[in-house]
N, C-alpha and C positions, 0 to 999 in steps of 0.2 A: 263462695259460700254465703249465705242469706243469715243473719243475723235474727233466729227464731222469734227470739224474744222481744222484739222491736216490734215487731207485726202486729197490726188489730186485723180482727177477725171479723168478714161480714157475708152477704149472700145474694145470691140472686135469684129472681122465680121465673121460672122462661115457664109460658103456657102450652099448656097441648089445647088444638084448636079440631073441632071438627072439619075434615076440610069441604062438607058441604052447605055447613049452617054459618060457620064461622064462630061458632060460639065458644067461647073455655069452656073445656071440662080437665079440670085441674094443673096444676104445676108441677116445675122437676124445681129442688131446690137445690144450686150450686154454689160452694163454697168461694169465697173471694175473700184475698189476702192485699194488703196494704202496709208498704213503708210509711215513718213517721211523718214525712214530707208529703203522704197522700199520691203518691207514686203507685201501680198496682203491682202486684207481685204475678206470675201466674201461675194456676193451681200447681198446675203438673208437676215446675220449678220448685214447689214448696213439698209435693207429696215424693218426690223423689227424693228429696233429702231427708225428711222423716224418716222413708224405707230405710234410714242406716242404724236408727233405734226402734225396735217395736216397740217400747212402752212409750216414748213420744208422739210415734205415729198413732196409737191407741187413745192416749191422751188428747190429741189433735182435732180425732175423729170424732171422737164421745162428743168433742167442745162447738165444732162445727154442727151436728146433729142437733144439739141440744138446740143452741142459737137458729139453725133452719126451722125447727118447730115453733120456737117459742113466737116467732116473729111472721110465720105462716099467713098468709090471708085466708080469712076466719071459711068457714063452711066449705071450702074446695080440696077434691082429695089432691094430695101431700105426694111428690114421691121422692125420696132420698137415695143417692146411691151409697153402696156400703164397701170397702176394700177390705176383701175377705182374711187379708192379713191384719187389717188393724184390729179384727173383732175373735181373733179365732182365741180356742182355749178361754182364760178365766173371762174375757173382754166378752164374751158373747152375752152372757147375763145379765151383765149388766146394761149392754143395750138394750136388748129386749126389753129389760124393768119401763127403758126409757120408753121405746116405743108402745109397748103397750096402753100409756094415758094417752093415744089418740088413737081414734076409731077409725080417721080416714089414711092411714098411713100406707106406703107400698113403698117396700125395699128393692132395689134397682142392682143383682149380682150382675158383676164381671167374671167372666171365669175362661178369658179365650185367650192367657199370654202362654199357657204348659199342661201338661198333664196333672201335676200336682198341683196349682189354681183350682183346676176344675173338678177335685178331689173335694181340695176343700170346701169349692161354693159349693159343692153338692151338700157336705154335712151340713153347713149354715140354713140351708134352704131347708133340711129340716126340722132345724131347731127352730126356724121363723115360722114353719107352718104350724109345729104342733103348740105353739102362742098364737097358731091361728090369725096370721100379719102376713096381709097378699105378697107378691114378690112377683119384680119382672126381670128377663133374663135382658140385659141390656149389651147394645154393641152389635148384635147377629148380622154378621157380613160385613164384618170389618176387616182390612189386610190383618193377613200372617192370623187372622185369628183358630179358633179350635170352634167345636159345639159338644155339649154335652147331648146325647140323647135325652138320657133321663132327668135333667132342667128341660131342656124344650117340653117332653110331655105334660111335665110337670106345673109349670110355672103358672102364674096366671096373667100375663102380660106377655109379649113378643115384642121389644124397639129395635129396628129394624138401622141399622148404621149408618149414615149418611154414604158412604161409598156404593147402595145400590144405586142412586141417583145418575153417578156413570153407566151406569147399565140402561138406560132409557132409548138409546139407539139400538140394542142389540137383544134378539130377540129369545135369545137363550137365558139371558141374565134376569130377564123380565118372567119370562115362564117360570121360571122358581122361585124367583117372591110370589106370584102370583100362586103355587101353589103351596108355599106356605102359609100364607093369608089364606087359602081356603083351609087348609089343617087346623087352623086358628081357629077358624070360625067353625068347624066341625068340633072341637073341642070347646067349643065357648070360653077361650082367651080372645082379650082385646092387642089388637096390634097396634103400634104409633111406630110410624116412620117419621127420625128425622133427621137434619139437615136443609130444611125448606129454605131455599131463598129469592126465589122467584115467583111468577105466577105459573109457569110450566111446570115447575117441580110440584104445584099446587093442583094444575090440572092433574096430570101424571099419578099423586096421590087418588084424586079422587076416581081417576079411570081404574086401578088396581083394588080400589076396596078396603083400603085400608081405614081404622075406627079413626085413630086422630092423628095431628103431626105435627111438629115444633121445627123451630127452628128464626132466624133471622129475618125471615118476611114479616114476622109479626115483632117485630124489637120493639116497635112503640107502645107494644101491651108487657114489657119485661118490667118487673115489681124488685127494687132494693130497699131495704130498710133505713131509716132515719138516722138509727144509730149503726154503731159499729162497737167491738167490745176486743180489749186487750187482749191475747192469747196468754194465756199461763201455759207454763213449761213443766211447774213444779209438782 
């Protein structure tokens, strides 16, 4: 067990890239955790121990959010993922208050571990719409995972799971991203595939159509902050 309280709290900004211009058009902000020896923790490691207390995991989350924004690089849209259990019930409001003071934000729902996950993302997604706060369904075509219909239709974003990538040889696996990216694009959702770590994975994006794509090709464009800030518990 991880000693919470020792931990400072920091982030990272991985970019989504077009992958025919090359250019950013926005970040995913990911939470990154640290012993006091500057050791790193990893996320998962951390958010799975939280899962044993909701109000900590809530706590955690709000504190991570908060920190992703405030340290944001300026003018590019924002995206944050949300774990529909740290927020659900009295915790959703008060995100929202948070997210609400910025204009470029988009919330990043998981919802592919159960039936009752994707229960919930669904209510969340509507509390984030009717605050009028875009939202992308993140993960789609991840092992073991689920898909809501009514998030797909809905959402305004489609990120597409690093595990199509194995699919690039095989011509069944490719025909349905491909037709989901047209779905996409008949609805006017933007798609980002990622897991990029080559220049094939890069061609491969670009031959399917997809809007943009992250991932470890581009690491020497990833943004961490200066500071770092203790976690409170309390």
């Amino acid at each position: 067990m991880i000693n919470l309280s020792s931990l400072t709290l920091s982030c990272e900004y991985q970019p989504f890239v077009d992958p025919h211009t090359l250019a950013i058009d926005g970040y995913e902000a990911l939470a990154r955790f640290y012993l006091p020896d500057g050791d790193a923790v990893a996320p998962n490691i951390v958010f799975e121990q939280l899962h044993e207390s909701t109000e900590l995991l809530a706590a955690v989350e709000y504190q991570a959010k908060a920190f992703q924004l405030a340290h944001a690089p300026s003018q590019q849209r924002i995206f944050i993922n949300v774990d529909p259990h740290a927020v659900d019930g009295p915790h959703t409001a008060k995100l929202i208050r948070l997210l609400s003071h910025y204009e470029r934000v988009t919330v990043e729902i998981i919802e592919n571990t159960c039936i009752n996950d994707a229960q919930l993302a669904n209510q969340l997604f509507s509390q984030f719409k009717q605050a009028d706060i875009k939202v992308a369904l993140d993960d789609i075509g991840a092992p073991h995972s689920m898909l809501c219909v009514d998030l797909m239709m809905n959402v305004d974003y489609l990120k597409f799971d690093r595990h199509w990538l194995t699919h690039i040889t095989h011509s069944e696996g490719v025909q349905l991203l491909i037709a989901l990216i047209n779905f996409a694009k008949q609805t006017n959702k933007q798609c980002i595939l990622e897991g990029i770590e080559t220049e094939a994975h890069l061609a491969f994006a670009r031959d399917i159509g997809v809007d943009l794509v992250q991932g470890f090709l581009f690491k020497s464009w990833f943004i961490r902050p200066t500071r770092s800030q203790a976690l409170c518990l309390a």
